[in-house]
Backbone as JSON Lines, residues from 0, in Angstrom:
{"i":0,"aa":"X","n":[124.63,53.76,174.44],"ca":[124.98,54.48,173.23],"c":[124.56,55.94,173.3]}
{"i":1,"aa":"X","n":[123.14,56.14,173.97],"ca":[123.2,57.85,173.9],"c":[123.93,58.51,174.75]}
{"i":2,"aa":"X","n":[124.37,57.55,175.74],"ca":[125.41,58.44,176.93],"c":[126.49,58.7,175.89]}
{"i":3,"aa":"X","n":[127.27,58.0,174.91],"ca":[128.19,58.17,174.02],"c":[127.82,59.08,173.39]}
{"i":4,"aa":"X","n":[127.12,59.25,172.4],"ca":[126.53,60.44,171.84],"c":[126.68,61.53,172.31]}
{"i":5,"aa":"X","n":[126.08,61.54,173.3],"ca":[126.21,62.38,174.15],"c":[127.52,63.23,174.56]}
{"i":6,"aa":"X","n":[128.35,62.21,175.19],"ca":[129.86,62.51,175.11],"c":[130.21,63.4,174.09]}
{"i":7,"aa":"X","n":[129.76,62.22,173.37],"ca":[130.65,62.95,171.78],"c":[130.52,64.2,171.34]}
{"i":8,"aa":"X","n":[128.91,64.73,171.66],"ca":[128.9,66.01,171.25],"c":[129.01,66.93,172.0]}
{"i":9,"aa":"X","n":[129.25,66.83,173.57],"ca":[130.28,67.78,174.17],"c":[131.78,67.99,173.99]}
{"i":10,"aa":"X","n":[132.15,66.93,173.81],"ca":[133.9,67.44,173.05],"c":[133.73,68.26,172.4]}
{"i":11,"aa":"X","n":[132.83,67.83,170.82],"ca":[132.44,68.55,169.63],"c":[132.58,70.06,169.94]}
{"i":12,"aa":"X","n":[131.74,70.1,170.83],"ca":[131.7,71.37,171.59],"c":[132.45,72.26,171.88]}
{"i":13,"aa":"X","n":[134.0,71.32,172.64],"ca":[135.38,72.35,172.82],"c":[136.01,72.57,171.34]}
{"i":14,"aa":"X","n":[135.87,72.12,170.75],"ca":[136.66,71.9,169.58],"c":[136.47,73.29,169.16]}
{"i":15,"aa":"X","n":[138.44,74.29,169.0],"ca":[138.22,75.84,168.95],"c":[138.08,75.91,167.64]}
{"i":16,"aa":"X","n":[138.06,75.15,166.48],"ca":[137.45,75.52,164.97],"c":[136.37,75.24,164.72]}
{"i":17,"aa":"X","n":[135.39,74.49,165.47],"ca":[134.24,74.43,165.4],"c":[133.36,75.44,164.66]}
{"i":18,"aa":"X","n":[132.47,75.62,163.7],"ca":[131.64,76.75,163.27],"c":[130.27,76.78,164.29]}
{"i":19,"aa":"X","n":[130.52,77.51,165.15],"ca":[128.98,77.81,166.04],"c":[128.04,78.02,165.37]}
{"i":20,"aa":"X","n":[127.47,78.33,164.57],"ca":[127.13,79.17,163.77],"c":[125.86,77.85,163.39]}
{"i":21,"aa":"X","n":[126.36,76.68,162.71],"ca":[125.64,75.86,162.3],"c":[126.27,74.59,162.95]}
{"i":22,"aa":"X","n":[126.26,74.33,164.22],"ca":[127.16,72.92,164.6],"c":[126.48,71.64,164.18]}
{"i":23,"aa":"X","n":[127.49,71.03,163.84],"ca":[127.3,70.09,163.4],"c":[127.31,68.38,165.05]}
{"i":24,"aa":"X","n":[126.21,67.85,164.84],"ca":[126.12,67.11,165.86],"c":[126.04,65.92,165.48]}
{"i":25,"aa":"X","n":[126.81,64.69,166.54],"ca":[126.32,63.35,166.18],"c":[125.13,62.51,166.29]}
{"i":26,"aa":"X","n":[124.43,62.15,166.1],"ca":[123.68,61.11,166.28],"c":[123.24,60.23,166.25]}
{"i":27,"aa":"X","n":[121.76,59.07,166.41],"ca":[122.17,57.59,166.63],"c":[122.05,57.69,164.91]}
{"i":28,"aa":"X","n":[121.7,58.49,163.75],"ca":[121.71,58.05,162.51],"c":[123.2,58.2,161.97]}
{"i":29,"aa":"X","n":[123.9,59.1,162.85],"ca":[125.45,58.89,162.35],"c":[126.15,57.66,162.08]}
{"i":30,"aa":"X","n":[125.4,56.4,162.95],"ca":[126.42,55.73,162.81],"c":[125.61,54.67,162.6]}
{"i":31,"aa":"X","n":[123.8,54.36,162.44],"ca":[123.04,53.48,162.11],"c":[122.57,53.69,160.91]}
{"i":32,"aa":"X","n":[122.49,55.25,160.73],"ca":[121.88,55.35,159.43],"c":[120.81,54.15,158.95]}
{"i":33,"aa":"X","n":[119.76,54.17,159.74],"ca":[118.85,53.52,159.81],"c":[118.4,52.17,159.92]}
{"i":34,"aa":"X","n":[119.66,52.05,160.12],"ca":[119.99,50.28,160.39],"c":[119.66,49.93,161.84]}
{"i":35,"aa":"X","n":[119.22,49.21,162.34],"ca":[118.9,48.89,163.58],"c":[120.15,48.52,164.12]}
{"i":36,"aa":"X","n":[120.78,47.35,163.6],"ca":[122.37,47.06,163.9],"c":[123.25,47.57,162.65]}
{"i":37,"aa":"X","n":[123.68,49.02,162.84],"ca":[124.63,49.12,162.02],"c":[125.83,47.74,161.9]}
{"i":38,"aa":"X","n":[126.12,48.05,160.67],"ca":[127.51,46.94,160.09],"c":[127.98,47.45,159.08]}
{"i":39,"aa":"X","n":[129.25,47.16,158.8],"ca":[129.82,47.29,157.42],"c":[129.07,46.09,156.42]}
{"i":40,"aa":"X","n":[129.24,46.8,155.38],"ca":[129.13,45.5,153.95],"c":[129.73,44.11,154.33]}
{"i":41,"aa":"X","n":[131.16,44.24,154.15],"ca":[131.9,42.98,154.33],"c":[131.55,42.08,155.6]}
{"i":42,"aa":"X","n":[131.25,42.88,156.56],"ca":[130.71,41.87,157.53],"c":[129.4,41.7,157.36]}
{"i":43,"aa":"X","n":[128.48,42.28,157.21],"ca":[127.41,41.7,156.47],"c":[126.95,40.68,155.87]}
{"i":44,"aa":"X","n":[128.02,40.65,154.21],"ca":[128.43,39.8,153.88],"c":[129.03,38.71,154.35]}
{"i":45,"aa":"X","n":[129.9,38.68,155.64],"ca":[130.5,37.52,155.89],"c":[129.68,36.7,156.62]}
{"i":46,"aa":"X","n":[129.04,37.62,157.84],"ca":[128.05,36.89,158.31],"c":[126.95,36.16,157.33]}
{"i":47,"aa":"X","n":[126.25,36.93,156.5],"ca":[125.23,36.45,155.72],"c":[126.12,34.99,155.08]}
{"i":48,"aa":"X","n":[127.33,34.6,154.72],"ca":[127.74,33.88,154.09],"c":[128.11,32.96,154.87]}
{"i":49,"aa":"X","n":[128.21,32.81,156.26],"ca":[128.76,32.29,157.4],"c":[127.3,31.13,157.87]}
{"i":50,"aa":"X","n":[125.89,32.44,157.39],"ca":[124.87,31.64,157.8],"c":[124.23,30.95,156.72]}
{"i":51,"aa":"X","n":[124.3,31.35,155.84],"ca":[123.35,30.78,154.51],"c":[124.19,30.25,153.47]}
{"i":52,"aa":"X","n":[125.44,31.42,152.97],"ca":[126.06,30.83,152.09],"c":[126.52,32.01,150.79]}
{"i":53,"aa":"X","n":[127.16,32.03,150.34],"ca":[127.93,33.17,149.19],"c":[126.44,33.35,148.2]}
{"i":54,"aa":"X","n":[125.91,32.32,147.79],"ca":[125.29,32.78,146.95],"c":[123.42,33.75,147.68]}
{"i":55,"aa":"X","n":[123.45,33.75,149.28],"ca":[122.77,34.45,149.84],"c":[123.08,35.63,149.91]}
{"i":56,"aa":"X","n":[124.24,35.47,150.51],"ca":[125.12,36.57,150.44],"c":[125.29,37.99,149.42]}
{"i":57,"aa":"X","n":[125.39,37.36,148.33],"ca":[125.55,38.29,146.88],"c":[123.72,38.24,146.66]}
{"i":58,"aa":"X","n":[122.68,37.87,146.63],"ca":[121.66,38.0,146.78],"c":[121.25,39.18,148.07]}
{"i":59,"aa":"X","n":[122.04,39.06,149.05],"ca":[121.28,40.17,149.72],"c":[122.48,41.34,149.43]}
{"i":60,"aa":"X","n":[123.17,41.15,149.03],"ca":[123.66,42.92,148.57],"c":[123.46,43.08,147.1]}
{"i":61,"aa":"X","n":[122.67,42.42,146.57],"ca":[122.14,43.2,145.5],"c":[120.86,43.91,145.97]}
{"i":62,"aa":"X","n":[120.3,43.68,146.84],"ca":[119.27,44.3,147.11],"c":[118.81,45.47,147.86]}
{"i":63,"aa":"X","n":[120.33,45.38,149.08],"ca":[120.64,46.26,149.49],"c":[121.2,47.44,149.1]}
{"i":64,"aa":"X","n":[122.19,47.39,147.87],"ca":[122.56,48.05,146.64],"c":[121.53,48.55,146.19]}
{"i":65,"aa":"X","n":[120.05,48.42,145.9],"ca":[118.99,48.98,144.79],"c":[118.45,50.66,145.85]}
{"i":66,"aa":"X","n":[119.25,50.97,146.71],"ca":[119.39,51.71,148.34],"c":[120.31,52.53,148.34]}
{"i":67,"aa":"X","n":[121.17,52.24,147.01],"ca":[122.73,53.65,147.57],"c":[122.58,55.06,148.16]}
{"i":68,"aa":"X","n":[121.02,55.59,147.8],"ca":[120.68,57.01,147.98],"c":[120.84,56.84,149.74]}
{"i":69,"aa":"X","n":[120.59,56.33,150.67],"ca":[120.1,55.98,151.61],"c":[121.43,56.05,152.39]}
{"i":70,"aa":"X","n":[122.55,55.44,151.65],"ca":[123.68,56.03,152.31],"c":[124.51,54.98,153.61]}
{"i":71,"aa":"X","n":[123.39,53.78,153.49],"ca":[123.79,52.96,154.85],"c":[124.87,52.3,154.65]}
{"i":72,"aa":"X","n":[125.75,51.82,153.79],"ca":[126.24,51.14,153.62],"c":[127.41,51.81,152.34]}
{"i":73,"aa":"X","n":[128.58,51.4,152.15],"ca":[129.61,51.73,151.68],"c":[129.84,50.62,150.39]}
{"i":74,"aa":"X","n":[129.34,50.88,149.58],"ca":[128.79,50.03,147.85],"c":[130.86,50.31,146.99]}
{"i":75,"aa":"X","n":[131.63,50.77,147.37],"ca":[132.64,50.66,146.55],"c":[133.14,49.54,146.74]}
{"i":76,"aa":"X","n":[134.03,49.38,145.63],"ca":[134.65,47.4,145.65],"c":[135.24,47.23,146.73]}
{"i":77,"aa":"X","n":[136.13,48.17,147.67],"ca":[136.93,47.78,148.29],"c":[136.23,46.72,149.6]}
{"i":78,"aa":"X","n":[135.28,46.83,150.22],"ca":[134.59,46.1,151.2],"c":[134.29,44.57,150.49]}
{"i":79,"aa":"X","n":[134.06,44.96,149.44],"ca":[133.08,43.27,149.2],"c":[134.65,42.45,148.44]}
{"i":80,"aa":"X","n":[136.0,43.58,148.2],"ca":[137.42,42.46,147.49],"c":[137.92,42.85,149.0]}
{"i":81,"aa":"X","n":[137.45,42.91,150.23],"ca":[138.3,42.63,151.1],"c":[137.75,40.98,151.76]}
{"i":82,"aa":"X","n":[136.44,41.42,151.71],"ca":[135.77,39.84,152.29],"c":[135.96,39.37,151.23]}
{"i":83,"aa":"X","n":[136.22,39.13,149.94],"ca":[136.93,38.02,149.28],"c":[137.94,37.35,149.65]}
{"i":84,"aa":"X","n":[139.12,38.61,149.88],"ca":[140.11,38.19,150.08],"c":[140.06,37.39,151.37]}
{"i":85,"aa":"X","n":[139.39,37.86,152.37],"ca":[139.35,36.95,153.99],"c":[138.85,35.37,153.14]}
{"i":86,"aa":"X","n":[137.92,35.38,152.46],"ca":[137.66,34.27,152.09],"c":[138.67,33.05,151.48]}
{"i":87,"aa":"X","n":[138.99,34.23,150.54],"ca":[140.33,33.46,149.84],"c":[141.35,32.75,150.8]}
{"i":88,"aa":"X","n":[141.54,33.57,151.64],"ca":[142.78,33.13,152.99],"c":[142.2,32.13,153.68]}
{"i":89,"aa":"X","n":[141.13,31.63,153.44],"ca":[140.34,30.83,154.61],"c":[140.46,29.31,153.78]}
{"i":90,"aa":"X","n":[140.83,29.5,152.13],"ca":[140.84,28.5,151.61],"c":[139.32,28.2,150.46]}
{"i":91,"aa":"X","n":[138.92,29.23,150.46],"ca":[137.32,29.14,150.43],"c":[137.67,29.77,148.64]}
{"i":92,"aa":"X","n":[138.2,29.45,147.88],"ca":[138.66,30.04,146.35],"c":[137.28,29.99,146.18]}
{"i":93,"aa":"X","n":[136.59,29.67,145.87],"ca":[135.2,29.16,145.19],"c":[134.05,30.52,145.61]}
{"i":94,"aa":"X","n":[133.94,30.38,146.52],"ca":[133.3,31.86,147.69],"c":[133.67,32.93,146.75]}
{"i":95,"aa":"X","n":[135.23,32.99,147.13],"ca":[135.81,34.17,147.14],"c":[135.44,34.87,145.36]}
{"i":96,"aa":"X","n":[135.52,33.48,144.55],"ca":[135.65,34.16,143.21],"c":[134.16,34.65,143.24]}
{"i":97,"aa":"X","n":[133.12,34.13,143.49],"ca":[131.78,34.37,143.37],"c":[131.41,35.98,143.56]}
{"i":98,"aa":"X","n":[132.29,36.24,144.39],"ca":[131.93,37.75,145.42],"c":[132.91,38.82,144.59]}
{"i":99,"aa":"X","n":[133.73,38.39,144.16],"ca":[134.04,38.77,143.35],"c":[134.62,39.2,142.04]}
{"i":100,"aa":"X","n":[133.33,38.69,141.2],"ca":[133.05,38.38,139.89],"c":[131.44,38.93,140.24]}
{"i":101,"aa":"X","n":[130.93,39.2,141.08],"ca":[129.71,40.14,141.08],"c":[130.22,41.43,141.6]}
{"i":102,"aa":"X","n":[131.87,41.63,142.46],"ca":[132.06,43.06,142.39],"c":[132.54,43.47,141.29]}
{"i":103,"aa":"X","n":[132.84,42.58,140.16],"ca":[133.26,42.98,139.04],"c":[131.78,43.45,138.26]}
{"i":104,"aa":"X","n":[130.92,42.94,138.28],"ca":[130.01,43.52,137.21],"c":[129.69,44.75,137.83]}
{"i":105,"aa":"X","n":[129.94,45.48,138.69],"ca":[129.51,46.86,139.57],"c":[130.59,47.78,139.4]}
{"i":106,"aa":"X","n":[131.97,47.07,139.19],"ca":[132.86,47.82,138.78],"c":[133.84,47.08,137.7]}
{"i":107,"aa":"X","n":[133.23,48.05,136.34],"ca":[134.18,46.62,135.83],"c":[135.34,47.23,135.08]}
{"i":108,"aa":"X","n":[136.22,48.97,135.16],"ca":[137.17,48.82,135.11],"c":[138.48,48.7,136.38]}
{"i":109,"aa":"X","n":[137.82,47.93,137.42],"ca":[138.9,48.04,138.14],"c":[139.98,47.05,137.98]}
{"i":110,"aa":"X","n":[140.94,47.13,137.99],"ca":[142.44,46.3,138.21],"c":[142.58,45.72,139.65]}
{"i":111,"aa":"X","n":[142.45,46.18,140.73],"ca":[142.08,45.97,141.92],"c":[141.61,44.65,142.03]}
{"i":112,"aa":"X","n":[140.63,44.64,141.27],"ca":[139.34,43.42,141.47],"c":[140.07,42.52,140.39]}
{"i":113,"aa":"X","n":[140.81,42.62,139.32],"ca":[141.46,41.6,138.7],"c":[142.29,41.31,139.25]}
{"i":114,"aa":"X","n":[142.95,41.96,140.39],"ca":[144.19,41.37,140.32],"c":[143.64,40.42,141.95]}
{"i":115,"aa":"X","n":[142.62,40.65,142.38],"ca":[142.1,39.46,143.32],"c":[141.7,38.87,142.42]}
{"i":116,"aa":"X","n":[141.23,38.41,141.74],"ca":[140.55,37.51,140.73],"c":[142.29,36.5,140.42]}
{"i":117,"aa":"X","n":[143.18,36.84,140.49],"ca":[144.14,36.43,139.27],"c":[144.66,35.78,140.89]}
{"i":118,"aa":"X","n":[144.8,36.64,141.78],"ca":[145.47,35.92,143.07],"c":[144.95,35.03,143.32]}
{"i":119,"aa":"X","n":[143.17,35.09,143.36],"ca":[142.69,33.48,143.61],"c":[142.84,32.09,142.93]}
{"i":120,"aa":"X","n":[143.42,32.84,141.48],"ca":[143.23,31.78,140.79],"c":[144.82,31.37,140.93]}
{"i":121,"aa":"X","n":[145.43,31.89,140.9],"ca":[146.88,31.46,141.64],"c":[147.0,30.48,142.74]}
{"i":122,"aa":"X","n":[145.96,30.9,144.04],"ca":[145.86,30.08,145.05],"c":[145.23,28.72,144.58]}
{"i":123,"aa":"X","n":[144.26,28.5,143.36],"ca":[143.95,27.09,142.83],"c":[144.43,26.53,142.23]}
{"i":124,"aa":"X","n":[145.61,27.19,141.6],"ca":[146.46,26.38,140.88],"c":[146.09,26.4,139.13]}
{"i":125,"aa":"X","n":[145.22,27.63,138.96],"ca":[144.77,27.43,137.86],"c":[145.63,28.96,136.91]}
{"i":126,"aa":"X","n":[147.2,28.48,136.57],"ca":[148.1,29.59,136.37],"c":[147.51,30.12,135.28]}
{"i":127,"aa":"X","n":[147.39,29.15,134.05],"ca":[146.82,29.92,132.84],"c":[145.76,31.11,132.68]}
{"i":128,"aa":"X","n":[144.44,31.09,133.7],"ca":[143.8,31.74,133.81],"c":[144.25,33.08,134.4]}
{"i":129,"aa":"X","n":[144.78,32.58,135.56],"ca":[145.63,34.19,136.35],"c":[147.06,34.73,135.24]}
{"i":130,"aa":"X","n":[147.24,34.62,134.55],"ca":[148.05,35.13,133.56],"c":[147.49,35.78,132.58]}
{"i":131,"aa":"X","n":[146.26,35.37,132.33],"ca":[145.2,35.37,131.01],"c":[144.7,37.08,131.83]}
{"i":132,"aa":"X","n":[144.68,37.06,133.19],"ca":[143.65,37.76,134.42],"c":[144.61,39.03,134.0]}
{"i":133,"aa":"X","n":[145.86,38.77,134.27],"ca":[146.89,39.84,134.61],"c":[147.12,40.18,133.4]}
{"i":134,"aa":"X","n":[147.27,39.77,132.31],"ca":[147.76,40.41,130.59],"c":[146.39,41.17,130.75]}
{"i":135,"aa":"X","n":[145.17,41.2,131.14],"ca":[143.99,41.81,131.08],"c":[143.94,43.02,131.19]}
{"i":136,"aa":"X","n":[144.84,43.0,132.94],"ca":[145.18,44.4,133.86],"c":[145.67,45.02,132.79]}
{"i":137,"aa":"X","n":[147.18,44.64,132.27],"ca":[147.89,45.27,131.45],"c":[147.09,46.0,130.24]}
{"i":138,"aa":"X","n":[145.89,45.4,130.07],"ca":[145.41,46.42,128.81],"c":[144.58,47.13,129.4]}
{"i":139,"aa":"X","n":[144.24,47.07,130.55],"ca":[143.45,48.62,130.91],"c":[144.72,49.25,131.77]}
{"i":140,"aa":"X","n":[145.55,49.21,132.03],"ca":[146.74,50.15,132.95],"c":[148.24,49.22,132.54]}
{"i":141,"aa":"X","n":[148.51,49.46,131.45],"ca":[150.1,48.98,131.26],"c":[151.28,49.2,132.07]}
{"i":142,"aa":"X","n":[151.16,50.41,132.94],"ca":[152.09,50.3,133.86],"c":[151.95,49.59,135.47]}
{"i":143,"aa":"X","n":[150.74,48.99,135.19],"ca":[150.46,48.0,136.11],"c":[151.54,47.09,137.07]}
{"i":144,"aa":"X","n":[152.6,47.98,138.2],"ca":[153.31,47.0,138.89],"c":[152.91,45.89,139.23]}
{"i":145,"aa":"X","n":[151.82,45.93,140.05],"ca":[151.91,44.71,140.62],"c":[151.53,43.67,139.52]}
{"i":146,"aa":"X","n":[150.9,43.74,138.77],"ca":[149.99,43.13,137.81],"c":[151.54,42.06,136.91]}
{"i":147,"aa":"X","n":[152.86,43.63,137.22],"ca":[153.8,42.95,136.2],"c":[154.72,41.93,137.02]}
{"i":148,"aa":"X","n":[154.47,42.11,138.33],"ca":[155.44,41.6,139.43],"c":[154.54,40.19,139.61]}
{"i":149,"aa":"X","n":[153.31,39.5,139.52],"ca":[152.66,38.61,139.5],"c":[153.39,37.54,138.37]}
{"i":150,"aa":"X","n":[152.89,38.49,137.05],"ca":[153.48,37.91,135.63],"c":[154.73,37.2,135.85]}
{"i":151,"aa":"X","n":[155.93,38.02,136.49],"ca":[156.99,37.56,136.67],"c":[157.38,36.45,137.55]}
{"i":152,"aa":"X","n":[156.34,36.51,138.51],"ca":[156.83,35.16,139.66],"c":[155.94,34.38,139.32]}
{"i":153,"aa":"X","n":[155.21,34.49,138.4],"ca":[154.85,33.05,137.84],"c":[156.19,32.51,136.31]}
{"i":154,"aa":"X","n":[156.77,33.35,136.16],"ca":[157.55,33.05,135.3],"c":[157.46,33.04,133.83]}
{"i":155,"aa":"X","n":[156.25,34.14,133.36],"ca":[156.15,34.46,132.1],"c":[156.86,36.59,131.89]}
{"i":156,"aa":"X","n":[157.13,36.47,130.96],"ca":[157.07,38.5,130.22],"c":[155.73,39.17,130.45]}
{"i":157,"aa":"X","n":[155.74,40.1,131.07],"ca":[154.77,41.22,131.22],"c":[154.24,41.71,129.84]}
């Protein structure tokens, strides 16, 4: 890895917009940011959930979360409603809602995160609720496509 580094900041180097002046360099905190084994969230999460279980899982990124200043890790919904969604695809509805319905209390006007919420519950068969999910969307963003394109192929009015 420091031979890479290394690399890296001789390119840096040719680069003709570069500001000499104050260059900017990589290093091993660029990409560990103090992590011994850098990782993303979601894999984090997946692993942690792979070894212990969802509800370890959401236990250790709350804790890791009490840390945002620190910068190691990428705290917006999109990482923790993507490992939902892997979850969801795996068959794992139960997981998936857990993870997120705690990215919902961290972000709770997103539509994003309802409308995984409403897909999972689609995948269980539980329509009333994912309809109940999606009329939801509609009152925080009424022009909500997808939210209205769901509504419809389940076969109710937006």
């Amino acid at each position: 890895m420091l031979m890479m580094v290394d690399s890296i900041n001789k390119i840096l180097a040719t680069v003709p917009t570069r500001d000499n002046m104050s260059p900017i360099n990589v290093t091993c905190a660029t990409c560990h940011r103090g992590v011994a084994k850098p990782m993303t969230i979601d894999v984090m999460l997946a692993s942690t959930i792979e070894k212990s279980g969802v509800d370890s899982a959401i236990a250790r990124y709350r804790v890791l979360r009490t840390d945002l200043a620190s910068g190691k890790y990428n705290f917006t919904e999109q990482p923790v409603t993507q490992a939902a969604q892997r979850l969801a695809a795996a068959g794992k509805h139960d997981d998936a809602m857990k993870l997120l319905q705690m990215n919902q209390e961290f972000n709770p006007a997103s539509t994003t995160i309802d409308l995984a919420i409403a897909d999972v519950l689609i995948a269980k068969g539980d329509k009333d609720a994912a309809i109940a999910r999606l009329r939801a969307i509609l009152v925080k963003n009424p022009n909500d496509r997808a939210a209205r394109q769901r509504l419809t192929q389940l076969g109710v009015q937006p």
